[in-house]
C-alpha positions as a Markdown table, in Angstrom:
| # | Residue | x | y | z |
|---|---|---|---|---|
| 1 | Unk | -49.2 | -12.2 | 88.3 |
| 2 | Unk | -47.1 | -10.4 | 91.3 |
| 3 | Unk | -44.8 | -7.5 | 90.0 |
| 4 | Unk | -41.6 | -9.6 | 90.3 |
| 5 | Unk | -43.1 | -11.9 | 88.0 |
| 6 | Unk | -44.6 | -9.5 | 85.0 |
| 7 | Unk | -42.1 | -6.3 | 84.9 |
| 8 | Unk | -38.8 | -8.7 | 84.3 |
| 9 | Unk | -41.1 | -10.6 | 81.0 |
| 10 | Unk | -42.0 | -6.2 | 80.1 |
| 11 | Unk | -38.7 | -5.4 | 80.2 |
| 12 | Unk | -37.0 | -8.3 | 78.4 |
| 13 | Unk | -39.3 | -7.7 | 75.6 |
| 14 | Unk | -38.8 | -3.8 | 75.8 |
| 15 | Unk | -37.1 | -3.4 | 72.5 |
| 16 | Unk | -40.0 | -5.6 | 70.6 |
| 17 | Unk | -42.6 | -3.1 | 71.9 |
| 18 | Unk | -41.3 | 0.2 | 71.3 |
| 19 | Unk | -40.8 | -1.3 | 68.2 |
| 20 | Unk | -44.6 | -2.4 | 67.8 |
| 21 | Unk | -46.7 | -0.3 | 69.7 |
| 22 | Unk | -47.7 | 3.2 | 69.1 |
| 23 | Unk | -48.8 | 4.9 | 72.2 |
| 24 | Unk | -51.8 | 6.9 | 71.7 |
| 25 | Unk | -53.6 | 3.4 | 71.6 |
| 26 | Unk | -53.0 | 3.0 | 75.1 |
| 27 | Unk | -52.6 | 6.3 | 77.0 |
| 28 | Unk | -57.0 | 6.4 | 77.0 |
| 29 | Unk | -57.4 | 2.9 | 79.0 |
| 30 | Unk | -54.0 | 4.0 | 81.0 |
| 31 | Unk | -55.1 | 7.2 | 81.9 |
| 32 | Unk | -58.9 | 5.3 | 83.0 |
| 33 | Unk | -56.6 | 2.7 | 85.7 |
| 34 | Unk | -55.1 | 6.1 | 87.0 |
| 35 | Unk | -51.8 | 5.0 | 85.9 |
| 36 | Unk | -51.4 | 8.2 | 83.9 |
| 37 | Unk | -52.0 | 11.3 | 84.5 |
| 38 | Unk | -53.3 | 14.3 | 82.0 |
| 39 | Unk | -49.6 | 15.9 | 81.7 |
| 40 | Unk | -48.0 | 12.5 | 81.8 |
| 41 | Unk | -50.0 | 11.6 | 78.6 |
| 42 | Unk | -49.2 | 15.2 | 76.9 |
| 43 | Unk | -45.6 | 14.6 | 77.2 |
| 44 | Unk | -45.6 | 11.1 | 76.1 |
| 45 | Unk | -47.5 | 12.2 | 73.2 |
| 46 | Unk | -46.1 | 15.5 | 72.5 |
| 47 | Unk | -42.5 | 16.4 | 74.1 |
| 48 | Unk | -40.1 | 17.4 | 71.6 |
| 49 | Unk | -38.2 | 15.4 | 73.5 |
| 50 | Unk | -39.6 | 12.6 | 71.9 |
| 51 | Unk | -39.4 | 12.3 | 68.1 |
| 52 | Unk | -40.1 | 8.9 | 67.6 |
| 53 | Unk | -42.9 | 6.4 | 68.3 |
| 54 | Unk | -39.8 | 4.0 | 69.8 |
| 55 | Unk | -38.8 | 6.8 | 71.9 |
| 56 | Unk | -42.4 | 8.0 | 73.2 |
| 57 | Unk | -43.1 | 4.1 | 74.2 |
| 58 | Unk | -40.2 | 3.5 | 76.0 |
| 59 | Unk | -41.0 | 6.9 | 77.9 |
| 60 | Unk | -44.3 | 5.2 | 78.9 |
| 61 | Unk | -42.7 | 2.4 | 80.0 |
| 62 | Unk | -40.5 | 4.4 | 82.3 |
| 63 | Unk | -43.4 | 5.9 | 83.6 |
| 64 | Unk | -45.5 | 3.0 | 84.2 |
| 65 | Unk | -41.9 | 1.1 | 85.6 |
| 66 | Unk | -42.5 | 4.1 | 88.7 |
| 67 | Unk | -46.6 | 3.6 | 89.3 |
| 68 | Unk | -45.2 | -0.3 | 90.4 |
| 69 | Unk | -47.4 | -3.4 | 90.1 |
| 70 | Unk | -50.8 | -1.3 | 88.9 |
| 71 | Unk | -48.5 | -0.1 | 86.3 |
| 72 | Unk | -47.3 | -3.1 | 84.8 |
| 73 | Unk | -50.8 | -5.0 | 85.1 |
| 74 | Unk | -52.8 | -1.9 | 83.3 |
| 75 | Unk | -50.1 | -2.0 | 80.9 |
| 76 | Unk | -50.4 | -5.4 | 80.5 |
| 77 | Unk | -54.1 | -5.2 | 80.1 |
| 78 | Unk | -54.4 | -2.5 | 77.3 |
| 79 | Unk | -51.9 | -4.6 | 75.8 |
| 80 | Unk | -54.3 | -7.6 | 76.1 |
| 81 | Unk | -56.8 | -5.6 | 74.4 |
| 82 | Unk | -55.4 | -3.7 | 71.4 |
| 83 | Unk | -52.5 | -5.7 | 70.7 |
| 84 | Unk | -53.6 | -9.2 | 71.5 |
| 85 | Unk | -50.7 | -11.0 | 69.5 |
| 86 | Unk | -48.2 | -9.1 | 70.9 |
| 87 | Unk | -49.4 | -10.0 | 74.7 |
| 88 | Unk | -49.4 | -13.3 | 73.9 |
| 89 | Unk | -45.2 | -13.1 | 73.1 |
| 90 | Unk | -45.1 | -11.3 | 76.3 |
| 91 | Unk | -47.0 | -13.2 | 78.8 |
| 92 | Unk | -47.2 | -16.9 | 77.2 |
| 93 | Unk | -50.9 | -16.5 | 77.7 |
| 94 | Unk | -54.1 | -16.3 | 75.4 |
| 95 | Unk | -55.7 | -13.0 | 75.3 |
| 96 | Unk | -58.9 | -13.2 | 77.5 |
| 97 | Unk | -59.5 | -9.3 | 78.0 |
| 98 | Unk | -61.4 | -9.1 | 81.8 |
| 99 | Unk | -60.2 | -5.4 | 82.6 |
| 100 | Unk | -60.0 | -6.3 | 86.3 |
| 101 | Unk | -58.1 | -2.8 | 87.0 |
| 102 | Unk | -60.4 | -0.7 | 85.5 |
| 103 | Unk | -62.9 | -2.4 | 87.0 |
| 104 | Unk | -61.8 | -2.2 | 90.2 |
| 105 | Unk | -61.0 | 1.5 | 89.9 |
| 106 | Unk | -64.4 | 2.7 | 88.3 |
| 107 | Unk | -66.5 | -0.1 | 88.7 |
| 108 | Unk | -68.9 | -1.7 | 85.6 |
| 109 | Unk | -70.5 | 1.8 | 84.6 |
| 110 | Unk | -66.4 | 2.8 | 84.6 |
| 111 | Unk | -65.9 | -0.2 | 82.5 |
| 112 | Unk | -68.5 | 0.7 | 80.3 |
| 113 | Unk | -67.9 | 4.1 | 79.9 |
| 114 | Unk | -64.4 | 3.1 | 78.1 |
| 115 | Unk | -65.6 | 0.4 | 76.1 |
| 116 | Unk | -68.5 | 3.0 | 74.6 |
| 117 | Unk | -65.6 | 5.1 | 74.0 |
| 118 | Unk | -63.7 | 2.6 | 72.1 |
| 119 | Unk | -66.8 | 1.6 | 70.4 |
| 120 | Unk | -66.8 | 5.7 | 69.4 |
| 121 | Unk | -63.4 | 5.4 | 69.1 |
| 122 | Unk | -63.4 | 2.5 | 66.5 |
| 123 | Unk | -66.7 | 4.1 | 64.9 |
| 124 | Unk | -64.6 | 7.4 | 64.3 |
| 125 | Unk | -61.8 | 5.2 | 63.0 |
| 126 | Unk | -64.3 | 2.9 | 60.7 |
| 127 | Unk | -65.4 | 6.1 | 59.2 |
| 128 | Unk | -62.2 | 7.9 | 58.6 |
| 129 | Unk | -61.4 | 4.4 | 56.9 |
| 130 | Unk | -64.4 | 5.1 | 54.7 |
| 131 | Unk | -63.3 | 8.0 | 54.1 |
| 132 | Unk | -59.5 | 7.0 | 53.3 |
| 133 | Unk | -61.0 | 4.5 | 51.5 |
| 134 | Unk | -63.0 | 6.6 | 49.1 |
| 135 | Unk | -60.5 | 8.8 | 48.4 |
| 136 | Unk | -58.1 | 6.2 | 47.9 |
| 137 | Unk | -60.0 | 4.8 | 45.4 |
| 138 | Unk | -60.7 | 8.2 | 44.0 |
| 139 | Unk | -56.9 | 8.7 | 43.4 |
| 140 | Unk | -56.8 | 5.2 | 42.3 |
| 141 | Unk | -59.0 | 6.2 | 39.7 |
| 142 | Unk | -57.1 | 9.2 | 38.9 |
| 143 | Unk | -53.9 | 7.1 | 38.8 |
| 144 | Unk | -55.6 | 4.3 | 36.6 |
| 145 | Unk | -56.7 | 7.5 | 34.1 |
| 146 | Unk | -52.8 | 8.5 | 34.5 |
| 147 | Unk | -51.6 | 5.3 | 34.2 |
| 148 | Unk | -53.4 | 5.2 | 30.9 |
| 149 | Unk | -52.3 | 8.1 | 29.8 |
| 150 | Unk | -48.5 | 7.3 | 30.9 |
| 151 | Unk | -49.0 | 4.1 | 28.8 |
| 152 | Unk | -50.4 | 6.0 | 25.5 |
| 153 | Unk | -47.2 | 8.6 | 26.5 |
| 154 | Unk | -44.8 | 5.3 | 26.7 |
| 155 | Unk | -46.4 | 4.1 | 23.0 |
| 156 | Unk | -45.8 | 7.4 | 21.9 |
| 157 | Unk | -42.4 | 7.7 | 23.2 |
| 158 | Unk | -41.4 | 4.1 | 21.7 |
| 159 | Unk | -42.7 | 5.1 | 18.8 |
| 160 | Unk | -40.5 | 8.3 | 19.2 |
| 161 | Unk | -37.8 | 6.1 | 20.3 |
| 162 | Unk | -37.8 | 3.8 | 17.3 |
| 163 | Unk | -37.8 | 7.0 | 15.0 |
| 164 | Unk | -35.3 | 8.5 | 17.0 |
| 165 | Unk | -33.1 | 5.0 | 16.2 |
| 166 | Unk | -34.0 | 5.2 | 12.4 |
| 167 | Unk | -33.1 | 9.0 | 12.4 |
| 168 | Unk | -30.0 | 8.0 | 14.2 |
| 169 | Unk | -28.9 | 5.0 | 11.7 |
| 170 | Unk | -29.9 | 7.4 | 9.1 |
| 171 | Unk | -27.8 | 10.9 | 10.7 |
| 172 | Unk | -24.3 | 7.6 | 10.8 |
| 173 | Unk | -25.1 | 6.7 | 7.4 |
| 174 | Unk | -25.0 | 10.2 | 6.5 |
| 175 | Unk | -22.1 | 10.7 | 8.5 |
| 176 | Unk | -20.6 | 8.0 | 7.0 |
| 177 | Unk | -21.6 | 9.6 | 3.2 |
| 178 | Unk | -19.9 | 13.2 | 4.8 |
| 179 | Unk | -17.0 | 11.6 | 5.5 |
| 180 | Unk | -16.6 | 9.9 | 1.9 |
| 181 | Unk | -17.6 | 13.4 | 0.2 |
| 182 | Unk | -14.8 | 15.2 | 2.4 |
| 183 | Unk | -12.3 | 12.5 | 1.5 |
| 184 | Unk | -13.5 | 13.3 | -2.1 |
| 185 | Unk | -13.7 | 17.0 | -1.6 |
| 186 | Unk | -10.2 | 17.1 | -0.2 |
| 187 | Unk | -8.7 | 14.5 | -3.5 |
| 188 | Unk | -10.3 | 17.3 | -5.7 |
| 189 | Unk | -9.0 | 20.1 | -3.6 |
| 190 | Unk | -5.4 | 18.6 | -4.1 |
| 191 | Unk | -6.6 | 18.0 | -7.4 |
| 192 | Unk | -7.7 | 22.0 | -7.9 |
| 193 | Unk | -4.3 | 23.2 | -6.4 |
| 194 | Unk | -2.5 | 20.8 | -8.6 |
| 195 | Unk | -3.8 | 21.6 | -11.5 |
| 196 | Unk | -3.7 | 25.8 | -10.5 |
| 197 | Unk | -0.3 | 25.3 | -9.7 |
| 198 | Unk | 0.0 | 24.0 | -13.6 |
| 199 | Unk | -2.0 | 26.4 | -14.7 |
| 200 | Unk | 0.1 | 29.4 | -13.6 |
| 201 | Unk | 2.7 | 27.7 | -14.8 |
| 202 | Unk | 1.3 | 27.3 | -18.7 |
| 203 | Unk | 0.3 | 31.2 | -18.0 |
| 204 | Unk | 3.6 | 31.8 | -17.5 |
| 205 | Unk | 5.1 | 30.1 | -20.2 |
| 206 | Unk | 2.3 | 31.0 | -22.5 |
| 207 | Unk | 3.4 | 34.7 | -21.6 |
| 208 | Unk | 6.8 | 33.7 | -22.5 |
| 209 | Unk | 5.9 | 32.3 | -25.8 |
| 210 | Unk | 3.8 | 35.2 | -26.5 |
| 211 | Unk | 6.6 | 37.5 | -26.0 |
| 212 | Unk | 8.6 | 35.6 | -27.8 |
| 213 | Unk | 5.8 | 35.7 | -31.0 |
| 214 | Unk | 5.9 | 39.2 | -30.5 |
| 215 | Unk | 9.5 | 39.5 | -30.7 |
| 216 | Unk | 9.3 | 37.1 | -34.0 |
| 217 | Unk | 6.2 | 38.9 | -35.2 |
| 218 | Unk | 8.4 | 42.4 | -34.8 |
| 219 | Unk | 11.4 | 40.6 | -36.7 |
| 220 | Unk | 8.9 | 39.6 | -39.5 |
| 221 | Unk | 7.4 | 42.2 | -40.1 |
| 222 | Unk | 11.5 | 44.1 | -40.5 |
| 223 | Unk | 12.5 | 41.2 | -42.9 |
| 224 | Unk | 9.3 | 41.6 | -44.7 |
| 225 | Unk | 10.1 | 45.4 | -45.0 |
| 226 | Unk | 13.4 | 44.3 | -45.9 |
| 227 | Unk | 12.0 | 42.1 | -48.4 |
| 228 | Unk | 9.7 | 44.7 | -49.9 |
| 229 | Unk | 12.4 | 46.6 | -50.4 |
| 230 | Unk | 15.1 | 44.5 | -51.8 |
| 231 | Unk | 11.7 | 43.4 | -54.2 |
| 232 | Unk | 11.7 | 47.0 | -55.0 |
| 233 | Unk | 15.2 | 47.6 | -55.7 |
| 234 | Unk | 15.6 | 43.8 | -57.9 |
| 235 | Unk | 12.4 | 45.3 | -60.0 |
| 236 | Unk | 14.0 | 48.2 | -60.5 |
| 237 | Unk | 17.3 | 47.0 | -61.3 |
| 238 | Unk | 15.3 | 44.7 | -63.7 |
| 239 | Unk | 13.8 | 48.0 | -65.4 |
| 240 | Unk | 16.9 | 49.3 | -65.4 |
| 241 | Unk | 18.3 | 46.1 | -67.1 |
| 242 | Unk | 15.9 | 45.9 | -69.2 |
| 243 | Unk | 15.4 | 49.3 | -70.2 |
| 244 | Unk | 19.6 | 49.9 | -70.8 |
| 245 | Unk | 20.5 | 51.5 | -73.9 |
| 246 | Unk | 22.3 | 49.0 | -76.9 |
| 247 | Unk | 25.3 | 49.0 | -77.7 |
| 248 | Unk | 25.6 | 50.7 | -81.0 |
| 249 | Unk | 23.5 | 53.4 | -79.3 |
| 250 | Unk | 25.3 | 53.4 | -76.2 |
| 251 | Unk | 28.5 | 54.4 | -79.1 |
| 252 | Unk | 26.3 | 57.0 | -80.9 |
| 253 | Unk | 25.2 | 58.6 | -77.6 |
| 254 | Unk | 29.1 | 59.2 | -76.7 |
| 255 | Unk | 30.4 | 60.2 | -79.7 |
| 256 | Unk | 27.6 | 62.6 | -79.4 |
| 257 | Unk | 29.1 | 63.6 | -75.9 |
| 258 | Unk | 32.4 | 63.7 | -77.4 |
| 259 | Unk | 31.3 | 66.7 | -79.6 |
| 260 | Unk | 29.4 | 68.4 | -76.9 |
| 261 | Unk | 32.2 | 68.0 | -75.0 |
| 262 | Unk | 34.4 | 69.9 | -78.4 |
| 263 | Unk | 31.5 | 72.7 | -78.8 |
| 264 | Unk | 31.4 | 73.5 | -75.1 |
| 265 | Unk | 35.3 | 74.1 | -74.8 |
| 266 | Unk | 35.0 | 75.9 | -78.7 |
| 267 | Unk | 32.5 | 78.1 | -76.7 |
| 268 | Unk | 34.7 | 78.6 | -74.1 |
| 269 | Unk | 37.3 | 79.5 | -75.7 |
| 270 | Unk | 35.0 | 81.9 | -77.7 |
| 271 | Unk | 34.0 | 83.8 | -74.9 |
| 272 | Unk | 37.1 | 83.8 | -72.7 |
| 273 | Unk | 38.4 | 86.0 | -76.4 |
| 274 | Unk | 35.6 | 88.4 | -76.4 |
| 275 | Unk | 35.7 | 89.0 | -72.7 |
| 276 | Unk | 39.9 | 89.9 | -73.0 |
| 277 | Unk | 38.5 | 92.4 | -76.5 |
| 278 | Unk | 36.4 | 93.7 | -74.5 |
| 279 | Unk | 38.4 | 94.8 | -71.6 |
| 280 | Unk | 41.2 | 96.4 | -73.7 |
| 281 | Unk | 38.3 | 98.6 | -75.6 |
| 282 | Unk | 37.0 | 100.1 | -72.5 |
| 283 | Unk | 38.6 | 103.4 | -71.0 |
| 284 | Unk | 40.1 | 103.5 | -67.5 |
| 285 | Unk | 37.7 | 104.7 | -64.8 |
């Protein structure tokens, strides 16, 4: 196919293959056609320009878009070979690989050459497969061991789980007892003040009434002495009554003063005399 013909189908699929390809596939066979050179396939592959696969592909388009019809053509051919589906949306053709550029550029030992590479190529690939392999299945071992010991961890933790949700029925129902013992402890607390407040209440009155025994206890005991004494006096004015003299003896006992009462004033009388005898008698001082 003539230029005119292959770049317009390259470039109306541009976004589809920055998209699919990755370049460092290419850039080898690229760089064998003499399409690319040593520093155009370092900055394709490593500009910091370039972050992404996307962005390092469309670079090599732009690059091959300046080498002209060779470009497109070797581009076309590498495509043919590592990315034979792809081609085939391009082009409309089946994949037949015939690496007429190279070919023409380095002959069959040229052609050779590359294809030994690409068998190394592939070779180096195959083993680090192996080798990606093996350790993928050593980590999928590892992960199988983990994975059994995540699923003992998951019984363990449902068996956790479900204690945790008995322990949590459990901590409500004893929530639920709390808040009946509170409602209980606060009745009896009114209860407690209720009956304190009654109970200083009877202290106070029983301090009342004690005062008031005293007070009757202190009045008893004055009409008792009272009563001991007006016992006293009625026993003695019973003795008295009782002992009294009689009558007749009552009469004897004043006719008896009646003559004491005569002999005390004869005696008087008596001794007034001798006391006037005896003052005449005596001489003057």
């Amino acid at each position: 196919e003539s230029e005119t013909e292959s770049e317009p189908k390259v470039e109306g699929k541009r976004h589809e293959l920055t998209r699919a390809i990755s370049p460092g596939k290419l850039t080898p066979y690229l760089r064998q056609c003499r399409v690319l050179d040593e520093q155009d396939e370092d900055e394709i592959l490593n500009s910091m320009l370039l972050p992404s696969k996307a962005n390092r592909t469309s670079r090599l388009l732009d690059i091959l878009h300046t080498k002209g019809e060779r470009g497109v053509v070797s581009f076309l051919e590498s495509l043919e070979f590592h990315y034979p589906e792809l081609y085939k949306r391009v082009t409309g053709k089946e994949p037949t690989p015939r690496f007429s550029t190279i070919v023409v550029e380095e002959g069959q030992e040229g052609l050779t050459q590359f294809l030994m590479n690409e068998v190394v190529k592939l070779q180096h690939q195959t083993r680090a497969k192996t080798l990606q392999e093996l350790e993928l299945n050593r980590k999928n071992c590892t992960l199988e061991d983990e994975q059994k010991k995540l699923r003992l961890a998951n019984q363990e933790l449902q068996a956790f789980q479900q204690r945790c949700n008995k322990m949590r029925e459990e901590r409500n129902s004893y929530n639920d007892e709390l808040l009946r013992v509170k409602d209980e402890n606060y009745k009896l607390a009114m209860r407690y003040a209720t009956l304190s407040e009654e109970r200083n209440m009877a202290v106070m009155r029983s301090r009342d009434l004690q005062l008031e025994i005293d007070q009757l206890k202190h009045r008893l005991n004055k009409v008792e002495e009272e009563c001991k004494m007006e016992r006293r006096q009625s026993l003695k004015l019973k003795n008295d009554i009782e002992n009294r003299p009689k009558r007749e003896h009552v009469f004897d006992l004043q006719r008896e003063n009646e003559v004491l009462k005569i002999k005390l004033q004869e005696a008087a009388v008596q001794h007034t005399g001798r006391n006037s005898t005896q003052t005449q008698t005596d001489p003057p001082p």
